[in-house]
VOGU-3710 file (C-alpha; in Angstrom, 3 decimals, decimal comma):
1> xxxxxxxxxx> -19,256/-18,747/-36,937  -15,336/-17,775/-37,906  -13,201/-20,478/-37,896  -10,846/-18,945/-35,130  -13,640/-19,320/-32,889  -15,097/-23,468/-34,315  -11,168/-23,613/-33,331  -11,763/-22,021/-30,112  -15,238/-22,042/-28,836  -14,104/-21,066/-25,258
11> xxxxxxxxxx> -12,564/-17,385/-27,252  -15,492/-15,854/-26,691  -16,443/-16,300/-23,149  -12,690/-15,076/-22,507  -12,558/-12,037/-24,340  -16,132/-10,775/-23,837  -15,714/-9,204/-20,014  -12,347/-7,574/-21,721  -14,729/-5,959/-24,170  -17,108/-5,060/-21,786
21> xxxxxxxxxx> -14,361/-3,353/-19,664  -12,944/-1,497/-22,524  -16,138/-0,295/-23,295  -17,277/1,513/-20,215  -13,650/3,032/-19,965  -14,315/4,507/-23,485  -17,809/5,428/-22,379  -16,619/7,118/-19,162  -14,061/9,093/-21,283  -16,513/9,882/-23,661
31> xxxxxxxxxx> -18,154/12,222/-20,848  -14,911/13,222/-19,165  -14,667/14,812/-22,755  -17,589/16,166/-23,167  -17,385/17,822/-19,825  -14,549/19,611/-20,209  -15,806/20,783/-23,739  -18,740/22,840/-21,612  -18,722/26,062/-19,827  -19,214/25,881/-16,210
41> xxxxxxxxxx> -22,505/27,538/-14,867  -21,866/28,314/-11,141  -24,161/27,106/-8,784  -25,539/24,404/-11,027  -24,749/21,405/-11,605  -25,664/21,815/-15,200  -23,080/23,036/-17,918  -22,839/25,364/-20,439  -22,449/26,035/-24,038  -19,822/24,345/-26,254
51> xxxxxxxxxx> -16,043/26,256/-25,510  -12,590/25,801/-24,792  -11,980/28,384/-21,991  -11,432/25,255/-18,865  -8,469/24,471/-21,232  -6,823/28,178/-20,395  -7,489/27,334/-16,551  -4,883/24,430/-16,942  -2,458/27,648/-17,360  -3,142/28,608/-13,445
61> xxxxxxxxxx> -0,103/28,266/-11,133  -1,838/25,894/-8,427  -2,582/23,909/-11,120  0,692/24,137/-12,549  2,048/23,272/-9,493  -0,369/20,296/-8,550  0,775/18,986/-12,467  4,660/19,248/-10,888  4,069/17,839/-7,420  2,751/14,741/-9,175
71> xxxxxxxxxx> 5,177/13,889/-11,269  8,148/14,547/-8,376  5,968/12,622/-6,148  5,524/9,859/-8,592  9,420/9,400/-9,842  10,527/9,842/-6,298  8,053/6,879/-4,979  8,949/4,518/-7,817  12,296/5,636/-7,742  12,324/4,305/-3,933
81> xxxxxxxxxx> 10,139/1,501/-4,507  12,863/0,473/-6,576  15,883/0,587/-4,509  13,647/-1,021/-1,664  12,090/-3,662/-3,598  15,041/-5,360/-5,590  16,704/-6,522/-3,071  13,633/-8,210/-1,124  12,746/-9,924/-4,989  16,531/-10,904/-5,130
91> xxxxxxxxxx> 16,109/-12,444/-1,372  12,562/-14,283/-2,569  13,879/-16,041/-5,815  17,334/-16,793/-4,677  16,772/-18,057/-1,568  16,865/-21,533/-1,005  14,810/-21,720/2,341  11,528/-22,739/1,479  10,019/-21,010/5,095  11,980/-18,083/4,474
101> xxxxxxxxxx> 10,734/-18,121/0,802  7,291/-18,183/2,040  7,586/-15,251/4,800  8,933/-13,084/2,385  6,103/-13,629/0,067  3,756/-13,234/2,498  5,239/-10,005/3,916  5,906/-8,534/0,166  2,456/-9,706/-1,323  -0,013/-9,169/2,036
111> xxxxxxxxxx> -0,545/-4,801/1,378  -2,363/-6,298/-2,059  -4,944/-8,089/0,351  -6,169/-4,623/1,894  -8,029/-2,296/0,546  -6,084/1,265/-0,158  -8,123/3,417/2,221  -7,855/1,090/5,025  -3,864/0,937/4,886  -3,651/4,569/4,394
121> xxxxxxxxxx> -5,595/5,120/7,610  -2,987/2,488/9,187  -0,106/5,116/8,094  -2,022/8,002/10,097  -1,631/6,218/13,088  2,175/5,335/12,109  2,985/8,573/11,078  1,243/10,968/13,623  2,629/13,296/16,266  2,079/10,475/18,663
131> xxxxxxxxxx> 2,589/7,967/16,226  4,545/4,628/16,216  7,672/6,451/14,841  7,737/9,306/17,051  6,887/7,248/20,163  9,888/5,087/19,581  12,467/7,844/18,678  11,344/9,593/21,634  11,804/6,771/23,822  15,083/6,211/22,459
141> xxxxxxxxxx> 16,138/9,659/23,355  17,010/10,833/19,235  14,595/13,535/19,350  12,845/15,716/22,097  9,699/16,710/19,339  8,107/14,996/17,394  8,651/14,967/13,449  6,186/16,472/11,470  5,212/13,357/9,038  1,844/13,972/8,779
151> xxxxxxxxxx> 0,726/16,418/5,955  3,761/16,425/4,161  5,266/15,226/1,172  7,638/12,847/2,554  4,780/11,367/4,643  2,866/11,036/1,615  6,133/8,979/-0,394  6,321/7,380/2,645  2,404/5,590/2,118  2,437/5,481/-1,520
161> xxxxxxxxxx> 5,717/2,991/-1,617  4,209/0,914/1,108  0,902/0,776/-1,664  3,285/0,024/-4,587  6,041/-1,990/-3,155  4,263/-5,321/-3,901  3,759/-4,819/-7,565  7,004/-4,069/-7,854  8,365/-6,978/-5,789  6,167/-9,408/-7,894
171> xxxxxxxxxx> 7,522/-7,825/-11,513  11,296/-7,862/-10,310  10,740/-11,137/-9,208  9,540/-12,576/-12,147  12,918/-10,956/-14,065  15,178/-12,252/-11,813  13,721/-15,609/-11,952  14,051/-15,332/-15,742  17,859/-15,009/-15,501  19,765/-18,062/-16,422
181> xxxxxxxxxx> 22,289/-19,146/-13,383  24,920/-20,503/-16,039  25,847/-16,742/-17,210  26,537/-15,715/-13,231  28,309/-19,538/-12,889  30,575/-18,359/-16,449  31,680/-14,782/-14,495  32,871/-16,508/-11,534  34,249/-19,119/-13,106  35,954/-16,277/-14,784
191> xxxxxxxxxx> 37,319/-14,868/-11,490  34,513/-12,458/-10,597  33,078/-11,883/-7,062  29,850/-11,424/-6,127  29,454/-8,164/-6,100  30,644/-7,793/-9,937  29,029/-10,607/-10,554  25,801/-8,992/-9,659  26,617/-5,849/-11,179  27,784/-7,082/-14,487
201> xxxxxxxxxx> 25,534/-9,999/-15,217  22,066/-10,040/-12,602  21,348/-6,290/-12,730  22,237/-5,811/-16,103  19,929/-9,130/-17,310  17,297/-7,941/-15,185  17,032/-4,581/-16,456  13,290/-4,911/-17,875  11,799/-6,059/-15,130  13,461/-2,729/-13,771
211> xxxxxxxxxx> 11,813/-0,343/-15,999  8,245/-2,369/-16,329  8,310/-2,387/-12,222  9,352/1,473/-12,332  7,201/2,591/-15,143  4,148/0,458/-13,491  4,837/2,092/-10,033  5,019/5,504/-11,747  1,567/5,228/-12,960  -0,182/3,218/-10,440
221> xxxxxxxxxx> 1,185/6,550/-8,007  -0,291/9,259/-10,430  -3,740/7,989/-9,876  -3,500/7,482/-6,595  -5,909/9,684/-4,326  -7,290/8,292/-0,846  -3,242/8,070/0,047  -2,497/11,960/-0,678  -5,932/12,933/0,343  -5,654/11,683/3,986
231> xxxxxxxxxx> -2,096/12,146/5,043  -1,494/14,938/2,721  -4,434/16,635/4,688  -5,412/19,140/1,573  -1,265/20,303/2,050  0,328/18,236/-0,768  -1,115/18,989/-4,339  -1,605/16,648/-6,933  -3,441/15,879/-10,101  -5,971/13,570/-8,196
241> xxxxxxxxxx> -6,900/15,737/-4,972  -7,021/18,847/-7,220  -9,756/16,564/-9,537  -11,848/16,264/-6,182  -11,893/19,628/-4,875  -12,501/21,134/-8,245  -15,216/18,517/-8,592  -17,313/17,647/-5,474  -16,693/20,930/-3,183  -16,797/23,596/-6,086
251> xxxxxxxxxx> -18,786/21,169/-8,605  -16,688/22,589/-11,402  -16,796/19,889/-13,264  -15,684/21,362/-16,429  -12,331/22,161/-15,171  -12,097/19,066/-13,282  -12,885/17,012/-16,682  -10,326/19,259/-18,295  -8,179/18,673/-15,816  -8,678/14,955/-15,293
261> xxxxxxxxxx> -7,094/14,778/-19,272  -4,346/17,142/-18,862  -3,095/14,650/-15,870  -3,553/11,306/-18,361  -1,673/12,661/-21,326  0,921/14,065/-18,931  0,882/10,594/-17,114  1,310/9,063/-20,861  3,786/11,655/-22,176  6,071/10,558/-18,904
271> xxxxxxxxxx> 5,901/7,142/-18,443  6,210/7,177/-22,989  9,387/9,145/-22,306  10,323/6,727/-19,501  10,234/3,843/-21,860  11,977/5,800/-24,493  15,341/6,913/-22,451  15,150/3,329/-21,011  14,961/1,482/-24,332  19,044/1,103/-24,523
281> xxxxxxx> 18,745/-0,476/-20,818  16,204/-2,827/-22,215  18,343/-4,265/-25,206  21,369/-3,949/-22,988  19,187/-6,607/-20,525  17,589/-8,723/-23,249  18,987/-12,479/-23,388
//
């Protein structure tokens, strides 16, 4: 027995389900890899011989433009995830209403307590022809038909920032609640209002929790897939719902494996150069 762990006899029992986790992502990799290293044999579900040729399939326009829709779709959800979610973490930590504290908590945190599927059924009935958002702007006279929500990209942004609104709430929180109150006390004391108050000291300070909450939204969106699948209907591309139909309806599973890495480096190349153009925001923020 190590000394770290006659130290720390509990180590062990902690890190050991990490391990185990680790493991059987390797493991699944491991055959994602080896798929997509295989010909595909049609009408089997067995593969082929050792080549690269689901690689040159990447090269396709629909996949091209499933590979493009994603990434839009993703940096336009967190990007409005964002703007949405600071100012509901700004009302949670600086509030000083303990039973307005709590309702906001509850109302920011609750979408975490249901499962994906069953909240992007909820949107269906939200966003629908005859939908909550059509019946009311028909009843208040704004349009005569309804908007088409359903099976469209916005509809789709629409669900996926109502599934990562609370993880961002939670990670803006926790920078803003990080912030000490004497550097906004020094600006006014200085003769700054509010409003350049908060723009020169709060947003500035909280600038990491900014890019953590965006670059965590941006990848919790990319592998999304019940949320695309069911109010995209099959009309709005991306990475995931491409992985399924090459998959389980044409049980290509070569390309899909191919396919299924081309979307994680791409998802790793974007949110690396995410971190990379936001690194000056970062220092600028650090206290």
């Amino acid at each position: 027995m190590t000394p770290a762990i006659r130290r720390r006899p509990f180590l062990p029992l902690f890190v050991t389900p990490a391990v185990l986790v680790a493991a059987a992502i390797v493991a699944a990799m491991a055959a994602i890899l080896r798929y997509s290293l295989h010909a595909y044999v049609p009408g089997s579900l067995d593969v082929g011989g050792l080549t690269l040729e689901n690689f040159s399939d990447l090269g396709r326009p629909i996949v091209l433009r499933a590979l493009r829709d994603t990434v839009l779709i993703c940096f336009e959800t967190a990007l409005i995830t964002l703007v949405v979610g600071y100012p509901v973490a700004y009302a949670l930590v600086r509030t000083r209403s303990l039973l307005l504290k709590s309702v906001i908590l509850i109302v920011a945190v609750t979408p975490l307590f249901l499962g994906e599927v069953v909240r992007t059924y909820a949107w269906t009935v939200v966003l629908g022809n005859s939908g909550f958002v059509n019946a009311t702007l028909r009843q208040l006279g704004l349009i005569e038909r309804p908007i088409q929500l359903m099976f469209t990209e916005l509809g789709v942004i629409i669900a996926l920032v109502h599934v990562t609104l609370p993880v961002m709430v939670i990670m803006l929180a926790a920078a803003l609640a990080h912030i000490d109150r004497d550097y906004e006390r020094a600006a006014q004391s200085l003769g700054a209002g509010p409003v350049r108050t908060f723009l020169t000291v709060t947003l500035p300070l909280s600038l990491p929790g900014v890019v953590a909450g965006f670059t965590t939204a941006f990848a919790w969106t990319f592998s999304a897939f019940a949320t695309p699948q069911v109010i995209g209907g099959g009309k709005v591309g991306v990475v995931s719902t491409l992985v399924y139909q090459l998959g389980l309806s044409s049980f290509n599973f070569p390309v899909a494996a191919s396919l299924s890495l081309a979307g994680l480096v791409l998802a790793l190349g974007t949110m690396w150069l995410v971190r990379r153009c936001a690194r000056p925001l970062e220092a600028l923020g650090g206290h």
